[in-house]
N, CA and C of each residue as an Amber inpcrd file, in Angstrom:
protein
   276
   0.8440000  -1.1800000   0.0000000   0.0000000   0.0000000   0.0000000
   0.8900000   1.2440000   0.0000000   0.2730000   2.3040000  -0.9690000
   1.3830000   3.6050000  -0.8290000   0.7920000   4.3930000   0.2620000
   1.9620000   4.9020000   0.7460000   1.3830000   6.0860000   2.0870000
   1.9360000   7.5310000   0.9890000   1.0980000   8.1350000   1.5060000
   1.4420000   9.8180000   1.4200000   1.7770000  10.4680000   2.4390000
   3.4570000  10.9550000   2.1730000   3.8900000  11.6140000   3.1300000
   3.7580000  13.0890000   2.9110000   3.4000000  14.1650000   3.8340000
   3.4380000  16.0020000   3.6670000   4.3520000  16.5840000   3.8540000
   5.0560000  17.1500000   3.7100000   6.2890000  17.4640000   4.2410000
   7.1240000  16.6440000   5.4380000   7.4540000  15.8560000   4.9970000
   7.8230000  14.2430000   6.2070000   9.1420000  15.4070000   6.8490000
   9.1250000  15.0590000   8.3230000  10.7400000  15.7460000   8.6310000
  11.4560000  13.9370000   9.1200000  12.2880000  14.1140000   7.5630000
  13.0790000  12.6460000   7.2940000  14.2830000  13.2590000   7.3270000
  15.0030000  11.8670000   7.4300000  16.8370000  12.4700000   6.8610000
  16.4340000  12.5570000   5.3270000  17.8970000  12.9330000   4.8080000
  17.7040000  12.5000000   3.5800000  17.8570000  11.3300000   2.7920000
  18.3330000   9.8150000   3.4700000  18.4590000   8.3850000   3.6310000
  17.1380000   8.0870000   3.5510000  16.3790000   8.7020000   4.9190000
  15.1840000   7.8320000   5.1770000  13.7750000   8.5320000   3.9200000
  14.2920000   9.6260000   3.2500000  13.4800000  10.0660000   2.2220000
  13.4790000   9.5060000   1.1210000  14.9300000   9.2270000   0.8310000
  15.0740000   8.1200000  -0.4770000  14.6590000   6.9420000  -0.0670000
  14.8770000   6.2870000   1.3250000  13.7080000   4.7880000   1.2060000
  12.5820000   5.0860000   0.9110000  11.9910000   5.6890000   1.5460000
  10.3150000   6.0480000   1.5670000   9.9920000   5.9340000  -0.2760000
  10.6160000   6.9130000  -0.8770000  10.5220000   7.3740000  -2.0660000
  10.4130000   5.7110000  -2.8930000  11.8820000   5.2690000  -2.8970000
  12.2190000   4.2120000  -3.2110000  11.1870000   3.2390000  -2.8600000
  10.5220000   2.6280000  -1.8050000   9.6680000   1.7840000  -1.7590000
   8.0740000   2.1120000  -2.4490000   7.9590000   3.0280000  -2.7560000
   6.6350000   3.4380000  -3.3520000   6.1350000   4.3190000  -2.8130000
   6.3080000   4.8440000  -1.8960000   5.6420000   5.9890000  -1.4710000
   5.3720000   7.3830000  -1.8940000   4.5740000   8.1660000  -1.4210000
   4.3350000   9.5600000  -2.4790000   4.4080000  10.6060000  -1.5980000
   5.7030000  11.5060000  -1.6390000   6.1080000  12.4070000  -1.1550000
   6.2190000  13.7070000  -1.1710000   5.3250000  14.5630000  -0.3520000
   4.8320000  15.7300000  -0.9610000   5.3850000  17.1790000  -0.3680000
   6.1390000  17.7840000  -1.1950000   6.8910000  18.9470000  -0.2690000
   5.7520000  19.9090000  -0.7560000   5.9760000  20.4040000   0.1690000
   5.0310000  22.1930000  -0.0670000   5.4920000  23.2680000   0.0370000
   7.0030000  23.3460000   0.9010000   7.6600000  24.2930000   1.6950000
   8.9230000  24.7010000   0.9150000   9.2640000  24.0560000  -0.6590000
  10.3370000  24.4790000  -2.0120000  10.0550000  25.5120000  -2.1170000
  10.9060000  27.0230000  -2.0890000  10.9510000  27.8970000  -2.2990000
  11.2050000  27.4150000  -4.0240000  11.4370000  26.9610000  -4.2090000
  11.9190000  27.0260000  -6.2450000  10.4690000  26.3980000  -6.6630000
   9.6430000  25.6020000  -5.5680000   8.0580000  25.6980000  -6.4100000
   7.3090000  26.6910000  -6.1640000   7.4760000  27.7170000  -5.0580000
   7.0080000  28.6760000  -5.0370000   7.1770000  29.4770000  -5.9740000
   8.3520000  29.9010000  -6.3920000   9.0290000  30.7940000  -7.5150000
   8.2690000  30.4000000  -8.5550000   8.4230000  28.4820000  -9.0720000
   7.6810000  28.4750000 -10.0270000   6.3570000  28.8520000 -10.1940000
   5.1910000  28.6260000  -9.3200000   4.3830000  29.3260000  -9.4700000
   3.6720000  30.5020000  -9.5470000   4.4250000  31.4220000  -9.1110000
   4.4070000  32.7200000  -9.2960000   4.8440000  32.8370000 -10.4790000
   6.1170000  32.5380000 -11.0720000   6.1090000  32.2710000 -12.5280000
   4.9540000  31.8530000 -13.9400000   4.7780000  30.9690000 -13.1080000
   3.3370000  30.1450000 -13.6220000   1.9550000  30.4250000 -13.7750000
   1.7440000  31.7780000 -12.9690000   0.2110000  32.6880000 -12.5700000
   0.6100000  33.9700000 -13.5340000   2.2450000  34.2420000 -13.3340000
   2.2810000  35.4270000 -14.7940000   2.0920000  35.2670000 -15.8300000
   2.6460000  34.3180000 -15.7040000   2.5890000  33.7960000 -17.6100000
   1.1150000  33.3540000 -18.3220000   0.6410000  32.8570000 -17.3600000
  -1.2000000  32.5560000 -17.2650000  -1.9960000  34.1840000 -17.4880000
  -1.5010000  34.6560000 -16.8140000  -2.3630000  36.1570000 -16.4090000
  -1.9570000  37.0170000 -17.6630000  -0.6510000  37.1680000 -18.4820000
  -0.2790000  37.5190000 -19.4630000  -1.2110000  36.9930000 -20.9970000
  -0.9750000  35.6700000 -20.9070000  -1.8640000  34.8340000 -21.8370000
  -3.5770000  35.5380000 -21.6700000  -4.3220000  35.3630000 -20.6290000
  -5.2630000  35.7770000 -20.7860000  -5.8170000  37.0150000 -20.8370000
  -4.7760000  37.9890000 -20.8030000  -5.0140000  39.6600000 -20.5610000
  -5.9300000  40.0550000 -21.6380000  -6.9280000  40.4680000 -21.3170000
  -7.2300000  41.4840000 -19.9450000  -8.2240000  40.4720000 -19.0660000
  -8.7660000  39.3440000 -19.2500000  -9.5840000  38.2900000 -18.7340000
  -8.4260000  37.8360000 -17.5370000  -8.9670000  37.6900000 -16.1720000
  -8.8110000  37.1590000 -15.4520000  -8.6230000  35.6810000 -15.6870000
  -7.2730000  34.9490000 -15.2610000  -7.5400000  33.6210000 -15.5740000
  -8.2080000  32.8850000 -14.7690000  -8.5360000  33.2220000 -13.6390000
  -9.0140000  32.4530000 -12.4880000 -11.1280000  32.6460000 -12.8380000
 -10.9210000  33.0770000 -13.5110000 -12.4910000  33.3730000 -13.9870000
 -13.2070000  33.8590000 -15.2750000 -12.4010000  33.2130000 -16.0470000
 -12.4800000  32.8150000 -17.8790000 -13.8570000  31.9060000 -17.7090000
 -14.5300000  31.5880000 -17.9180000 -16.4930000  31.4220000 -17.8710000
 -16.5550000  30.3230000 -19.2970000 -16.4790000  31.3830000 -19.9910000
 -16.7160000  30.7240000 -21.4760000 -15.6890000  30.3880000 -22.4500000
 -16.1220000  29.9290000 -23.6490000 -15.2110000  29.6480000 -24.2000000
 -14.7000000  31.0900000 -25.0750000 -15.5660000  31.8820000 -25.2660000
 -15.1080000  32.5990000 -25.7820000 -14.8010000  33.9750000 -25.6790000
 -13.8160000  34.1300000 -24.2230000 -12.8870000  34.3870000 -23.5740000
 -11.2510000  33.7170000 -23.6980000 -11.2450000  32.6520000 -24.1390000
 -10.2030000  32.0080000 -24.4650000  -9.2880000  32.1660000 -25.2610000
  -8.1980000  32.3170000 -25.3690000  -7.5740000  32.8300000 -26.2740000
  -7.0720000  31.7730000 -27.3250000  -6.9660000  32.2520000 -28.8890000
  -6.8440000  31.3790000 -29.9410000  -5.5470000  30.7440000 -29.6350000
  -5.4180000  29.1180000 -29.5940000  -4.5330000  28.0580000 -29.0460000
  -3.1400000  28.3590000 -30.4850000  -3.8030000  28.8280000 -31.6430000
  -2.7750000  28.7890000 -32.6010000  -1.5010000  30.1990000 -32.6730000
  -2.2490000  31.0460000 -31.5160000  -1.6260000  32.0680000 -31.6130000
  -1.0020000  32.3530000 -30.1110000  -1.1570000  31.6100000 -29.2530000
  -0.9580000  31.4680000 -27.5480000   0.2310000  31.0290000 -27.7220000
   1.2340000  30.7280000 -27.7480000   2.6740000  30.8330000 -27.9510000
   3.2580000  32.2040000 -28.0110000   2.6920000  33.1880000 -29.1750000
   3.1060000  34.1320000 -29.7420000   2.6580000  35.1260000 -28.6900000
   1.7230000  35.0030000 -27.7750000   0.8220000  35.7400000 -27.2600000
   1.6570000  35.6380000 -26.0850000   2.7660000  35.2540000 -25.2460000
   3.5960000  35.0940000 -24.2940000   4.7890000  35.5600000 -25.0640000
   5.3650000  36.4210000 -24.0750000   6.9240000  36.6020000 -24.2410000
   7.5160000  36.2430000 -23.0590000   8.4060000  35.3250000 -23.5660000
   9.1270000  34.5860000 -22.5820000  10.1710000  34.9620000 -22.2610000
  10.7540000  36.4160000 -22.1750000  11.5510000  36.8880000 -21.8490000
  11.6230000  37.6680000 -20.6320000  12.3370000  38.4620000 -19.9960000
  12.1360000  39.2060000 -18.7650000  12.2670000  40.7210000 -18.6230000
  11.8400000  41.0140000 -19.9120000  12.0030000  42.3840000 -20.2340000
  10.4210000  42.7890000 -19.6420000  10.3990000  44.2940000 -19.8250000
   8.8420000  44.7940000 -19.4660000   8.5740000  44.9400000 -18.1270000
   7.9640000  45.1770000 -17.8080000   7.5980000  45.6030000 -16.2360000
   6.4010000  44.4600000 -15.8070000   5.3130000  44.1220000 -16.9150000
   4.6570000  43.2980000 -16.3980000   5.2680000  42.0170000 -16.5050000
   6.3630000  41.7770000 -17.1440000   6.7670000  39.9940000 -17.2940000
   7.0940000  39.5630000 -16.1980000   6.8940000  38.0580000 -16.4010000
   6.9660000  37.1260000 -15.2640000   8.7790000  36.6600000 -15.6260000
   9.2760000  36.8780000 -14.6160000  10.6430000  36.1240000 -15.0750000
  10.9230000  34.5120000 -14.6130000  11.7250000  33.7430000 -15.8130000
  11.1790000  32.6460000 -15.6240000  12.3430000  32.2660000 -14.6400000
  11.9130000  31.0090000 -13.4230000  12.6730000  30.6490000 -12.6310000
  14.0190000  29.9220000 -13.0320000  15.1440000  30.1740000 -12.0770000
  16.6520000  29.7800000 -12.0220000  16.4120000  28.4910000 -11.6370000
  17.0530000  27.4130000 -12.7110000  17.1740000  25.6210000 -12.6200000
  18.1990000  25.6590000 -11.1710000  18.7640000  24.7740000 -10.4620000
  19.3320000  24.6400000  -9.7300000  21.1910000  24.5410000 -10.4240000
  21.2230000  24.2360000 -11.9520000  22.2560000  24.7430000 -12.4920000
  22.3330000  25.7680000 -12.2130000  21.4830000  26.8340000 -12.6590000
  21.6930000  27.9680000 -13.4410000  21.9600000  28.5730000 -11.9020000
  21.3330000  28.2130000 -10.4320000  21.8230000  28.9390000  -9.6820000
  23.0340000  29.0700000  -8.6450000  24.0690000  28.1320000  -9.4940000
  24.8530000  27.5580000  -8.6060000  25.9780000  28.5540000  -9.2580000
């Protein structure tokens, strides 16, 4: 049977067993998933501008899927851009 662990306070031994035997291990407290999601709500909120993404209703509010690529700049220029988060390479 898998257990779900929440933020387990493990070593880091007894996290890789857990992991390793099947278990499902759930951090909440990653500052780099935090980052990502704040990342992740700009880039959303950008895409749907001026529509709220958290309350897009219909479909046609949605923005055209063939042009939603183009419709994000993935860069970190601008005042409203979301800048995208540092890999654990990139921050070393």
């Amino acid at each position: 049977m898998t257990t779900r662990l929440i933020d387990p306070a493990l070593s880091g031994a007894d996290l890789r067993r857990r992991l390793y035997d099947g278990n499902l291990v759930i951090l909440t407290r990653l500052r780099v998933l935090a980052d990502f999601v704040d990342y992740t709500c700009g880039k959303l909120a950008e895409l749907f501008k001026p529509h709220d993404p958290e309350h897009v209703a219909g479909s046609e509010n949605l923005p055209d899927p063939a042009n939603s690529s183009k419709a994000v700049s993935w860069g970190a220029s601008g005042a409203g851009s979301a800048r995208r988060p540092e890999t654990q390479a990139e921050a070393r």
